[in-house]
C-alpha positions as CSV (number, residue, x, y, z in Angstrom):
1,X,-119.5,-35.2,23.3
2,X,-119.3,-35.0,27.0
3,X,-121.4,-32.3,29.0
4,X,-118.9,-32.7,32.3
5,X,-119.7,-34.9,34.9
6,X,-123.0,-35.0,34.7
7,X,-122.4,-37.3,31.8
8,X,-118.9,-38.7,32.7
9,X,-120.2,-39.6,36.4
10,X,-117.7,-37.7,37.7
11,X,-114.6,-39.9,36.7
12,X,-113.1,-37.8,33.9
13,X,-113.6,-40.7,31.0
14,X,-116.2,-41.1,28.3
15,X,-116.2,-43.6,25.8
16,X,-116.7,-43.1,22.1
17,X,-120.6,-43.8,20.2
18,X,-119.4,-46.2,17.7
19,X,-120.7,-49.3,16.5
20,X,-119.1,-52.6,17.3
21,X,-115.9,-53.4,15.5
22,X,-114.6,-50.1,15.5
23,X,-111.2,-49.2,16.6
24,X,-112.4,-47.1,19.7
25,X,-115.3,-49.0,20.5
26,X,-115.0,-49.8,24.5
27,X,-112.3,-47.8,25.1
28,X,-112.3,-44.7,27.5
29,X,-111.4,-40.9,26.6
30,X,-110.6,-38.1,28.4
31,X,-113.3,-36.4,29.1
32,X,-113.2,-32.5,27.2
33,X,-115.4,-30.9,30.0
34,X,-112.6,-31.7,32.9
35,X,-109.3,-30.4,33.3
36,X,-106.8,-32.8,31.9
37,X,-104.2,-34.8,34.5
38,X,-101.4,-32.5,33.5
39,X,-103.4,-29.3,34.4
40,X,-102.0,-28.1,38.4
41,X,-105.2,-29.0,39.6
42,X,-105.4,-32.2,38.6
43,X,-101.7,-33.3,39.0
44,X,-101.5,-32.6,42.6
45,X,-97.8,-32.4,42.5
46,X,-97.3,-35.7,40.8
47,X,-95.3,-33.7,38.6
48,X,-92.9,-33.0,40.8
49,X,-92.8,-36.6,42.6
50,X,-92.5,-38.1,38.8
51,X,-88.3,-39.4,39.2
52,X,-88.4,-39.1,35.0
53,X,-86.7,-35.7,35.5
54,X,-83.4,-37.7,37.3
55,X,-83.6,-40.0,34.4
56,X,-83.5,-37.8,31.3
57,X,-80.6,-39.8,29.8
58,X,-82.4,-42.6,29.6
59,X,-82.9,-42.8,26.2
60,X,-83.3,-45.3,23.4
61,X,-80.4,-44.2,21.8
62,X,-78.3,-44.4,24.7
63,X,-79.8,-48.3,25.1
64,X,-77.7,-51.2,23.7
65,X,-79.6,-53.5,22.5
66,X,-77.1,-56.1,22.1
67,X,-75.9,-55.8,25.6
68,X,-72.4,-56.2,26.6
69,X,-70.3,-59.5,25.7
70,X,-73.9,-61.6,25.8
71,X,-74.5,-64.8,24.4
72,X,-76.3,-64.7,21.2
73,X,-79.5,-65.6,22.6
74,X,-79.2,-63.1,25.1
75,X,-78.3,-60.4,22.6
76,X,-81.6,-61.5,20.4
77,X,-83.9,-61.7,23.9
78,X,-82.4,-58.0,25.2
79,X,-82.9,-56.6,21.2
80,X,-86.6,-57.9,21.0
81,X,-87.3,-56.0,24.8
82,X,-85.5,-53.0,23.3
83,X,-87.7,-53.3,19.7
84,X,-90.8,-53.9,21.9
85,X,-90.4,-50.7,24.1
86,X,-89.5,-48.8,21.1
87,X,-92.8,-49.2,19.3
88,X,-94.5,-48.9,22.1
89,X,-93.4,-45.7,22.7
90,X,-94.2,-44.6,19.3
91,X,-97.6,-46.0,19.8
92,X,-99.0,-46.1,23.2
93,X,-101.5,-49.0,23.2
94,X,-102.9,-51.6,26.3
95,X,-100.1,-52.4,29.1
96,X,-96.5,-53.1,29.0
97,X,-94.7,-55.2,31.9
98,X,-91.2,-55.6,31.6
99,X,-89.9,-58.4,34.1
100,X,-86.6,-59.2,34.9
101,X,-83.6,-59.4,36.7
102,X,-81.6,-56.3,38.9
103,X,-79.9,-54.4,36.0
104,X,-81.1,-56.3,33.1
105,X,-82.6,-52.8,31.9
106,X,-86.0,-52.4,32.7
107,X,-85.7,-49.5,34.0
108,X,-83.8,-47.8,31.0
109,X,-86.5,-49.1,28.5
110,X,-89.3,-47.5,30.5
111,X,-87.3,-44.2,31.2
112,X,-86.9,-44.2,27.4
113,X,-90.4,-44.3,26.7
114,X,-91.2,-41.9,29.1
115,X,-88.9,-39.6,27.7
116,X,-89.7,-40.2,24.2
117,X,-93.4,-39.2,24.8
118,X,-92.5,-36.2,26.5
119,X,-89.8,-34.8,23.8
120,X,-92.8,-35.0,21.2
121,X,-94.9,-33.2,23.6
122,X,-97.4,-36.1,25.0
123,X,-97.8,-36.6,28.5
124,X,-96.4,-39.2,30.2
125,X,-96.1,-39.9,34.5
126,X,-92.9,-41.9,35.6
127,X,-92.9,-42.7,38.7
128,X,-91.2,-45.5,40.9
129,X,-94.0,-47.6,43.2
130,X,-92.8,-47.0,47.1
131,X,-92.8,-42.9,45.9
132,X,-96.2,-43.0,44.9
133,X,-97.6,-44.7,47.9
134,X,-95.4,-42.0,49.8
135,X,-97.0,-39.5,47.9
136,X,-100.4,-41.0,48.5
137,X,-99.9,-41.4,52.2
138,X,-98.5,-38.1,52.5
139,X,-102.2,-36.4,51.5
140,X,-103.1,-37.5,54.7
141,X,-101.3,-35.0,56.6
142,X,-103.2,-32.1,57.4
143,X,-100.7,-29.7,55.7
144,X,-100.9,-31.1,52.8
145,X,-101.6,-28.7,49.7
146,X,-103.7,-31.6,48.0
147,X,-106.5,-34.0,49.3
148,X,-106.0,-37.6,48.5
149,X,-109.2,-37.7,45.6
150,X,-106.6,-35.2,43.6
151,X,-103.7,-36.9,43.9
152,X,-105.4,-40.7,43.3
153,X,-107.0,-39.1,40.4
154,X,-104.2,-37.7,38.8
155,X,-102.8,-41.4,39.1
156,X,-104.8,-43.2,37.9
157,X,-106.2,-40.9,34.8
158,X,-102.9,-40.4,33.3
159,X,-103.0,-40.7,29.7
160,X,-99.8,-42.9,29.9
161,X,-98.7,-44.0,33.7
162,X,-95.3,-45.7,34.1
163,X,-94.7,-47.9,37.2
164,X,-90.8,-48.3,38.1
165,X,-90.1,-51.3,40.5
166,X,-93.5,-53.0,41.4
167,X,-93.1,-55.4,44.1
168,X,-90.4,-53.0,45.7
169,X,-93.1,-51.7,48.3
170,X,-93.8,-52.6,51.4
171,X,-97.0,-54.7,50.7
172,X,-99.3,-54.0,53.5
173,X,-102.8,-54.6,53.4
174,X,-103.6,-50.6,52.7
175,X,-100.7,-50.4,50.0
176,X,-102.0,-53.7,48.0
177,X,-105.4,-52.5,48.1
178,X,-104.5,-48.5,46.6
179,X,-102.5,-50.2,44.2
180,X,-104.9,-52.3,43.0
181,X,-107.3,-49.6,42.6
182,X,-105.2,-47.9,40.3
183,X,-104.3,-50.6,37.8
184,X,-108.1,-51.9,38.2
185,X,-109.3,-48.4,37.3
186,X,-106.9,-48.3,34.1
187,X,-107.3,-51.7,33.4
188,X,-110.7,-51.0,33.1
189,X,-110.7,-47.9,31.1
190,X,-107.7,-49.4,28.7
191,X,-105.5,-46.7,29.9
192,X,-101.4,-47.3,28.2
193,X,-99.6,-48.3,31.2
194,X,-96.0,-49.6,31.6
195,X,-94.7,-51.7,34.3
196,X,-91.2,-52.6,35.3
197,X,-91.1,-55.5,38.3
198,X,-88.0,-58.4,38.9
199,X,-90.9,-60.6,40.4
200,X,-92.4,-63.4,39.3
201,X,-96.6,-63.4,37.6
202,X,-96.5,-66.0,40.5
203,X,-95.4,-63.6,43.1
204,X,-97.7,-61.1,42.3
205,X,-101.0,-60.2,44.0
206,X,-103.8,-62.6,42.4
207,X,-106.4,-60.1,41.4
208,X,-103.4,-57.6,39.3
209,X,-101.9,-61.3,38.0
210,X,-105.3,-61.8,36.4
211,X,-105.4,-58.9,34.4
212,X,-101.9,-58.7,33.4
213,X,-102.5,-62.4,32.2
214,X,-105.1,-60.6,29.4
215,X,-103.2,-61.2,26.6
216,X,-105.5,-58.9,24.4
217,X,-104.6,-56.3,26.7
218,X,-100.7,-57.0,28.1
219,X,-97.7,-57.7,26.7
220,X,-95.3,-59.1,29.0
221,X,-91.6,-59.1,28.5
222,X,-88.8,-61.3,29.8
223,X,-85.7,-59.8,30.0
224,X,-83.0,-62.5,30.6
225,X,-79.6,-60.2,30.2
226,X,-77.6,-60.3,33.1
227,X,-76.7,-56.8,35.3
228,X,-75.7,-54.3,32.6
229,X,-73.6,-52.6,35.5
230,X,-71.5,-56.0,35.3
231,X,-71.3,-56.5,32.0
232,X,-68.6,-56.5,29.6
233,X,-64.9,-54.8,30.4
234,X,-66.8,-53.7,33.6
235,X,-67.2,-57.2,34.5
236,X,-66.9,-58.4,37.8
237,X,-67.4,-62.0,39.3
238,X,-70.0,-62.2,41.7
239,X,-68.8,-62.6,45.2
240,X,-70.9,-65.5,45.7
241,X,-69.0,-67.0,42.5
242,X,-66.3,-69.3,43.5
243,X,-64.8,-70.2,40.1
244,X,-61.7,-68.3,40.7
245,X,-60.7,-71.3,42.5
246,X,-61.4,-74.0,39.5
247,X,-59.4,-71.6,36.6
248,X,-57.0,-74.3,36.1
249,X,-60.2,-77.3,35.8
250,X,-60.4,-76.9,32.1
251,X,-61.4,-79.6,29.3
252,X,-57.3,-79.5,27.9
253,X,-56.3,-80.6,30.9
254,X,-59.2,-83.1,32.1
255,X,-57.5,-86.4,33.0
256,X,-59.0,-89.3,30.7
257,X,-57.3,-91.9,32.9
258,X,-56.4,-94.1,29.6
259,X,-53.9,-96.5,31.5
260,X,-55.4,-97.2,34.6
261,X,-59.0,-98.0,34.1
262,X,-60.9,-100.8,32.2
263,X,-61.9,-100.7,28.5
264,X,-65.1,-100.5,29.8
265,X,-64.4,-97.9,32.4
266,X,-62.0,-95.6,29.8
267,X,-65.3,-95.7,27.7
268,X,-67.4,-94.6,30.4
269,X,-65.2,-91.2,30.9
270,X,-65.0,-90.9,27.6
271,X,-68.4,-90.6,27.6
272,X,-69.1,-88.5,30.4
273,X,-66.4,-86.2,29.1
274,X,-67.9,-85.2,25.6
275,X,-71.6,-85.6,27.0
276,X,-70.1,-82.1,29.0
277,X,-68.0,-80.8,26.4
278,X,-71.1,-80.8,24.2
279,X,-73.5,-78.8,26.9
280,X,-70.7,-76.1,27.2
281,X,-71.4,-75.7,23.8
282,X,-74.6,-76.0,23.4
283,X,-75.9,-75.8,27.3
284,X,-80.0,-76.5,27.3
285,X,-82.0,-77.8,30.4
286,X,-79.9,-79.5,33.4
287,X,-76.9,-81.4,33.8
288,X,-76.4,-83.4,36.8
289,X,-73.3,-85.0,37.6
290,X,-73.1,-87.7,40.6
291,X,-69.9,-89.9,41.9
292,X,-68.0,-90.5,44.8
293,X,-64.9,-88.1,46.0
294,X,-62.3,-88.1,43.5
295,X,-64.3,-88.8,40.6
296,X,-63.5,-86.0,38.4
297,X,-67.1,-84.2,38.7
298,X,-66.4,-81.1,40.0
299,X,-63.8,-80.7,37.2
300,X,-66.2,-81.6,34.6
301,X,-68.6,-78.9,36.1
302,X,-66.0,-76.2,36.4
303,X,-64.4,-77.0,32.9
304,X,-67.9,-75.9,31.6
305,X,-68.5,-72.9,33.6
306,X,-65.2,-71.5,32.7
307,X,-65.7,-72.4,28.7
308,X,-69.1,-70.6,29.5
309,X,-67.4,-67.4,31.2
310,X,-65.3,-67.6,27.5
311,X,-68.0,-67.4,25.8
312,X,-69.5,-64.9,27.2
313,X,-72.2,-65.4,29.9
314,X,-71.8,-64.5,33.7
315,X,-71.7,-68.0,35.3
316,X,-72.3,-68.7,38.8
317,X,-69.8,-71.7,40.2
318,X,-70.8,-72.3,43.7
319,X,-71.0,-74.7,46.4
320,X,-74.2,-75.3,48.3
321,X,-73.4,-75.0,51.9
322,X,-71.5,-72.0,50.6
323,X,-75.1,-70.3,49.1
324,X,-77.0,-71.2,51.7
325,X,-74.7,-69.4,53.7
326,X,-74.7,-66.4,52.1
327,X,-78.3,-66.5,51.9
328,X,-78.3,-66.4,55.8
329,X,-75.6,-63.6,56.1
330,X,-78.2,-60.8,54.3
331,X,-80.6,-61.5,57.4
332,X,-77.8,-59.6,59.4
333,X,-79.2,-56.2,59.9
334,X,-75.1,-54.8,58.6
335,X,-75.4,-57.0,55.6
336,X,-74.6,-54.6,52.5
337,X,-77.0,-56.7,50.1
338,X,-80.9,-57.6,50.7
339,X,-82.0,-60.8,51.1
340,X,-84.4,-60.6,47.8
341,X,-81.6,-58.9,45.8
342,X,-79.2,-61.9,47.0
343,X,-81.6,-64.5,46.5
344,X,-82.7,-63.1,43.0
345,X,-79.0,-63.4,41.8
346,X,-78.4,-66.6,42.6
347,X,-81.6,-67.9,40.7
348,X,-82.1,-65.8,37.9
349,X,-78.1,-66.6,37.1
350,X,-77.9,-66.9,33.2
351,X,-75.6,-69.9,34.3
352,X,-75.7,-71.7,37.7
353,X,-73.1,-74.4,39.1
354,X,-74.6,-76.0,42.4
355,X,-71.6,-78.1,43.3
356,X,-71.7,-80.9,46.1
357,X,-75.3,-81.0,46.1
358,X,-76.6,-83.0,49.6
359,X,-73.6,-81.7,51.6
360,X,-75.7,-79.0,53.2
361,X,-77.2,-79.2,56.7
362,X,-80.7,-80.2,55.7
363,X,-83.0,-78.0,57.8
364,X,-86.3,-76.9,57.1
365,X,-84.5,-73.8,56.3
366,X,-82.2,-74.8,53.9
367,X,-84.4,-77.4,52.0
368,X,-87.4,-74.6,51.5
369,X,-84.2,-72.3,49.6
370,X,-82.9,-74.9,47.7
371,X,-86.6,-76.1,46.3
372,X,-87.4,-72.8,45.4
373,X,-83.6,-72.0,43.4
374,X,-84.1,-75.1,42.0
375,X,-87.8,-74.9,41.1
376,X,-87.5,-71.3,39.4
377,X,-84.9,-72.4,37.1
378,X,-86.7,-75.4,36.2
379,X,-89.8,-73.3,35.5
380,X,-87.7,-70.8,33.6
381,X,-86.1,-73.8,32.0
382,X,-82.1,-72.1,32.9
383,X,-79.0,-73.7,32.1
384,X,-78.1,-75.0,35.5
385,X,-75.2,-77.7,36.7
386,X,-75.3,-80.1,39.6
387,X,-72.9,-81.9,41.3
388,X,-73.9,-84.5,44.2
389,X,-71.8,-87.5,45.9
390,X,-75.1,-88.9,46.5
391,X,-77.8,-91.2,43.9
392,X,-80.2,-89.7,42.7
393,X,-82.6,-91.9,45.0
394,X,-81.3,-90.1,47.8
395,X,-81.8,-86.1,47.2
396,X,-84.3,-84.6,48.5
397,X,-87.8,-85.4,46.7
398,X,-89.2,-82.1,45.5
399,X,-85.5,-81.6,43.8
400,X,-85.1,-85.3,42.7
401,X,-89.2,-84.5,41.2
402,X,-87.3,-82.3,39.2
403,X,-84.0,-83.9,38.0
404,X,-85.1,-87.3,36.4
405,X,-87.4,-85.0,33.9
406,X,-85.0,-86.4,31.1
407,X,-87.2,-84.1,28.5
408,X,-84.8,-81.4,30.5
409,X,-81.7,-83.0,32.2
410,X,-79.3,-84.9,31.2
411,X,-78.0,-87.4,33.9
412,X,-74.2,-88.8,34.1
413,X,-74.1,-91.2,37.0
414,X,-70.9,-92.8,38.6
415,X,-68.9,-92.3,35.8
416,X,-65.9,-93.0,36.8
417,X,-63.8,-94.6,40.1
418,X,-62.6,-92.6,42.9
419,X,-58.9,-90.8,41.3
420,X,-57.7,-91.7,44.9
421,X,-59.2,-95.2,45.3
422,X,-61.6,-93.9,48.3
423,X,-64.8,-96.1,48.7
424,X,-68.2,-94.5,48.1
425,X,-70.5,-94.5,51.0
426,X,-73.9,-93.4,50.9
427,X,-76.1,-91.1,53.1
428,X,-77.6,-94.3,54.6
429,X,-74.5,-95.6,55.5
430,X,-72.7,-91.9,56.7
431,X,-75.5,-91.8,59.1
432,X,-75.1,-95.3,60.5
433,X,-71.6,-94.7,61.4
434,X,-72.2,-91.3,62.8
435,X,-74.9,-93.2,65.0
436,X,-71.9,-95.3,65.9
């Protein structure tokens, strides 16, 4: 039993005298002797800055863990996030860190939990990341009611602590640093903590990546469902999306060119035809299309995306110059979107159609983009079309690194003549007569 902080060393935890192999052994308890982080003194107003009281119908029951018109393995990834939260909550144990995309529920699952502790009578702190390093920066003023010591303490000795939208801060020096702290402090003392972030382990800070990468202390969770506020009858096509324009490029009407080619030719199409009839079905790893103007590959790559929209998912059809420009428009200090939320839902796209591939301006700018689109979905292992005029010998080398994996793409190349007899002519070649 603790004697206060004499024993505790002042930092409100003890841990248990049992021998090795228990249940408790290394673990940290409150310690009886100080008040507990929901007392006034100790909360420091964190109660009132906690955003669970906005959020009181976020519940499990008002989850759905089959989402909204999802593909099946969609439905199976959003019910095993839902299942995991859901004991969790029952059962408090180690760290939780939900990642995923903008509105793929991450937020709802740790609102739930929040709320389920707190309608059985257990604690619980909610609270969304840039808040509570206002909160923290505003014990600096000299009005303030609490000193800084309170208000970290009550942070970071919550019995359960959940952190809404990590990586949405500003990250300064001074705000990496407190929040570091924090999780190091519970990391330490085992403290149940739940963390909701649409970043990347990769794009966290190194020394918080290492111990959410303790697997016999986190669970991580991958939520791939795409914006529930989009989903289903509520659907609407991204604005980016420019599939409205291919409705009519459909597999029924795909023009097999019977009477005008060679055998040899006619078998070709043929082939190239079910090869994407079969990854609309079925669509695993990359497809990459390439042939000169007028070689039916765009229709190929639209007839899937539509047959994909069918079926449920929430393609993305667009054209590269296009993204990249749209990419560019968020740096506009009017622009309605951020540049992170833009650039997250063009990569994180359950289903992505690059078309005309190698028809962008290729700056420094626009290559960096592209690589790091086309590198996330490849790490994340995304159904993703391309479409290019150009060989594969002549895309940009980090990308091309990328496509001729055959363990994950499949490539059709120069399937088929030009519908309107044009010539093909390389990059090489474009460039010579530009020169001329």
């Amino acid at each position: 039993m603790c004697g206060g902080p004499a024993l505790c060393g002042g930092v409100g935890f003890v841990r248990k005298d049992v021998p090795l192999g228990h249940p408790d052994f290394g673990k940290a308890f409150p310690c009886p002797a100080r008040p507990t982080s929901n007392s006034p003194a100790a909360a420091g107003g964190l109660t009132e800055s906690s955003s669970i009281y906005l959020l009181g119908h976020l519940t499990f029951d008002q989850f759905i863990p089959q989402g909204l018109g999802l593909a099946p393995e969609r439905q199976k990834n959003l019910q095993r996030a839902y299942d995991l939260a859901f004991e969790f909550a029952q059962n408090p144990q180690g760290w939780l860190l939900l990642k995923g995309g903008f509105g793929a529920g991450k937020t709802h699952l740790a609102a739930a939990i929040a709320n389920f502790r707190l309608q059985i009578g257990q604690p619980a702190l909610f609270i969304v990341v840039p808040d509570l390093l206002d909160y923290l920066r505003a014990t600096y003023s000299p009005n303030s009611a609490v000193t800084y010591d309170e208000r970290f303490e009550a942070l970071r000795g919550a019995p359960l602590l959940l952190l809404d939208d990590y990586g949405a801060h500003s990250a300064t020096p001074w705000a990496q640093e407190k929040l570091f702290q924090l999780l190091n402090f519970r990391y330490n003392a085992q403290l149940p903590t739940v963390i909701t972030t649409n970043q990347e382990l990769e794009e966290i800070d190194l020394r918080l990546r290492s111990r959410l990468a303790d697997v016999t202390l986190c669970q991580i969770v991958h939520i791939n469902a795409p914006d529930f506020r989009q989903s289903g009858a509520n659907r609407v096509e991204s604005e980016l999306s420019t599939l409205h324009l291919h409705r009519d490029q459909r597999f029924d009407n795909f023009d097999l060119r019977e009477r005008e080619m060679t055998r040899e030719a006619r078998d070709a199409l043929r082939m190239a035809y079910e090869t994407c009839k079969h990854y609309a079905d079925a669509p695993e790893g990359w497809l990459v299309l390439t042939g000169g103007y007028g070689s039916g590959k765009t229709h190929l790559a639209a007839a899937i995306t539509n047959y994909r929209e069918e079926k449920g998912d929430q393609p993305l059809f667009i054209v590269v110059p296009d993204l990249l420009d749209h990419l560019r428009a968020t740096y506009n200090p009017h622009s309605p979107v951020s540049y992170d939320r833009r650039f997250d839902e063009i990569r994180s796209a359950p289903f992505l159609t690059l078309d005309d591939l190698g028809t962008e301006s290729a700056t420094p700018w626009a290559k960096e983009k592209l690589f790091q689109i086309v590198n996330y979905r490849y790490a994340a292992r995304l159904p993703t079309v391309f479409t290019t005029l150009y060989p594969l010998e002549e895309i940009e080398p980090r990308l091309r690194s990328r496509m001729i994996d055959l363990r994950r793409c499949t490539i059709i190349s120069d399937f088929a003549p030009s519908y309107r007899g044009e010539i093909k002519i390389t990059r090489s070649e474009k460039k010579g007569r530009n020169r001329k």
